[in-house]
C-alpha positions as CSV (number, residue, x, y, z in Angstrom):
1,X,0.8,-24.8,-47.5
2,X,-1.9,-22.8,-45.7
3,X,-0.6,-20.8,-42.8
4,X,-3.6,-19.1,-40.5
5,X,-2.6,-16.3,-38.4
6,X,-5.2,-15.5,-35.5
7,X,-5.1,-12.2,-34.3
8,X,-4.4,-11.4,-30.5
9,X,-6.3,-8.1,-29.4
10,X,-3.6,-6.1,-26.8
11,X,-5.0,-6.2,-23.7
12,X,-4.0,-6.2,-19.8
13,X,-4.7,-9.3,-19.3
14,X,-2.1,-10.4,-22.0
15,X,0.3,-8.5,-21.0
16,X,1.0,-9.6,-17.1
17,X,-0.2,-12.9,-15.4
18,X,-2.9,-12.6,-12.9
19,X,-3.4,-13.7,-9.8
20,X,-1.2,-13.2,-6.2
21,X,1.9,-11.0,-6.0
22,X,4.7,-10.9,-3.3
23,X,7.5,-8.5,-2.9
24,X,9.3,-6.0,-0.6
25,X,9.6,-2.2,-0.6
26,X,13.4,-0.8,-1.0
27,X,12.8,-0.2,3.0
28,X,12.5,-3.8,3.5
29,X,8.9,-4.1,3.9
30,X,6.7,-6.8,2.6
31,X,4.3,-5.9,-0.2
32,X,1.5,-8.0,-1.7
33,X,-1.4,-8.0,-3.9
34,X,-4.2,-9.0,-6.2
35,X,-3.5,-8.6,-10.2
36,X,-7.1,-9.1,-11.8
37,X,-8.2,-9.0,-15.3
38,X,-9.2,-5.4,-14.9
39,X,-7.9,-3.9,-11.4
40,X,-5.2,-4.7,-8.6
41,X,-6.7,-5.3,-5.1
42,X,-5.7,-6.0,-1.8
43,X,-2.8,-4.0,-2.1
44,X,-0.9,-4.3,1.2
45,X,2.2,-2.6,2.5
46,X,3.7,-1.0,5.0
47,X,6.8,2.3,4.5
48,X,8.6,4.7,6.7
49,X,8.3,8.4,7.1
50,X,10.9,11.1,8.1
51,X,9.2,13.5,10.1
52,X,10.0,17.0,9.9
53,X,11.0,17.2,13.8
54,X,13.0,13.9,13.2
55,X,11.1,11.6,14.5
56,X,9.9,8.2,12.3
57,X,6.0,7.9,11.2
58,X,5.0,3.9,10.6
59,X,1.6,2.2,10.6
60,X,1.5,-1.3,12.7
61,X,0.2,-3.4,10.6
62,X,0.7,-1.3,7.9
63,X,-1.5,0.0,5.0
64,X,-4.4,-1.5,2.5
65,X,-5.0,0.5,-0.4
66,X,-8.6,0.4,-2.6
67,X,-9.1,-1.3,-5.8
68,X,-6.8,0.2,-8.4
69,X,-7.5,-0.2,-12.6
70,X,-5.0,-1.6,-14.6
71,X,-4.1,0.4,-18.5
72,X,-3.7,-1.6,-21.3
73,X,-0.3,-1.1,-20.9
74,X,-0.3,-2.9,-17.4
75,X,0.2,0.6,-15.5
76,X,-2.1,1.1,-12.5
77,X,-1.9,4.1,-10.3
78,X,-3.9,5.2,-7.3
79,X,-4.0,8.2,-5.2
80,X,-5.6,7.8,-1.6
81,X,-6.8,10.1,1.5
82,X,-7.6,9.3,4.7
83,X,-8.1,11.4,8.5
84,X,-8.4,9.4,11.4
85,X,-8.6,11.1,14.7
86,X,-6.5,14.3,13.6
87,X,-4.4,12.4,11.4
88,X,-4.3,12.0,7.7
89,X,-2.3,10.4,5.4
90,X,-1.8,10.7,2.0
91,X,-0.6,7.3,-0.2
92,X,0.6,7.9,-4.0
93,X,1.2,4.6,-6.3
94,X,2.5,4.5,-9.2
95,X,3.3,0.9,-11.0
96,X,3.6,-1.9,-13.6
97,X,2.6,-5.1,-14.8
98,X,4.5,-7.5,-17.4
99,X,4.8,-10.5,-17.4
100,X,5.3,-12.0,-14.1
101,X,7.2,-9.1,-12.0
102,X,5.8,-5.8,-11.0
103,X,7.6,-2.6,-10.4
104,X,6.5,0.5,-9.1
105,X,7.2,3.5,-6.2
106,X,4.9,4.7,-3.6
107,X,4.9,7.9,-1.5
108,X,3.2,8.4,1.9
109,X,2.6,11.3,3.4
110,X,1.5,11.8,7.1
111,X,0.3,15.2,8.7
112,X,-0.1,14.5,12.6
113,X,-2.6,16.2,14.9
114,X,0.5,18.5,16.1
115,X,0.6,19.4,12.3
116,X,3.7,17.3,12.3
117,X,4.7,16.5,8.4
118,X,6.1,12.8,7.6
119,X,7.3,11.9,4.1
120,X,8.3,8.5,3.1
121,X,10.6,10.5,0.2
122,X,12.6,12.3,3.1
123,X,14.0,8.2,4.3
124,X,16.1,7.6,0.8
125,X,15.4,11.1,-1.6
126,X,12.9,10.1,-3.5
127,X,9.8,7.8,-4.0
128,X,9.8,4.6,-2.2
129,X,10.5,1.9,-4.8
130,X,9.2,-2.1,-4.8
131,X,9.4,-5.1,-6.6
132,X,7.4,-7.9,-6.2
133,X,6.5,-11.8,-8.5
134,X,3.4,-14.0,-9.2
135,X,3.2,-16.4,-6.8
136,X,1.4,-19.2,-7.2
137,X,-1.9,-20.3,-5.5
138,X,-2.1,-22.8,-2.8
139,X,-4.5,-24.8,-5.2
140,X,-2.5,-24.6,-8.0
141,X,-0.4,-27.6,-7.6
């Protein structure tokens, strides 16, 4: 009996199924997202900051992050910067892919015009963590 083996290169894409992700934020918040061969796109979400004069920092509409690449290992992590009038914000990801689940914390930081500080850590004591599953595609049926 002749028994052929084929070998399987590791690689990201073997590791985590691509396509459309869905989830929610340990604050309750919706999360979603692109998982591609290579990167994670259309990352979309929305957290809470504790301001440092008490007051509660939040984006209507929330927050889209830039492409991010995915390891190997299905880790991707991003690290983004914005000022808008006086503002900026600072957004820290940190996640995985396997299989069909990904988990990960963000952390968003918010200096205001005032020089106000907002940190998303300062809602729970530590990073804000999420969840989220593959859905599948409209035109997948």
């Amino acid at each position: 009996m002749l028994v052929l083996l084929a070998a399987v290169p590791a690689s990201a894409d073997a590791a985590f199924k691509r396509g459309s992700y869905d989830g929610t934020t340990m604050q309750g918040f919706r999360l979603t997202f692109e998982a591609g061969r290579m990167k994670v796109t259309e990352f979309r979400f929305n957290a809470k900051a504790r301001c440092d004069d008490g007051r509660i920092f939040r984006r209507h509409g929330g927050f889209r992050l830039e492409a991010m690449k995915i390891r190997e290992s299905g880790r991707f992590a991003g690290r983004f910067v914005t000022t808008t009038n006086g503002r900026r914000v600072e957004i820290n990801v940190i996640a995985r892919l396997k299989g069909r689940r990904a988990t990960g914390g963000l952390r968003l930081e918010a200096t205001l015009p005032d020089g106000t500080v907002c940190d998303s850590n300062e809602v729970a004591k530590k990073p804000v963590s999420f969840d989220a599953e593959h859905v599948l595609d409209e035109g997948a049926y």
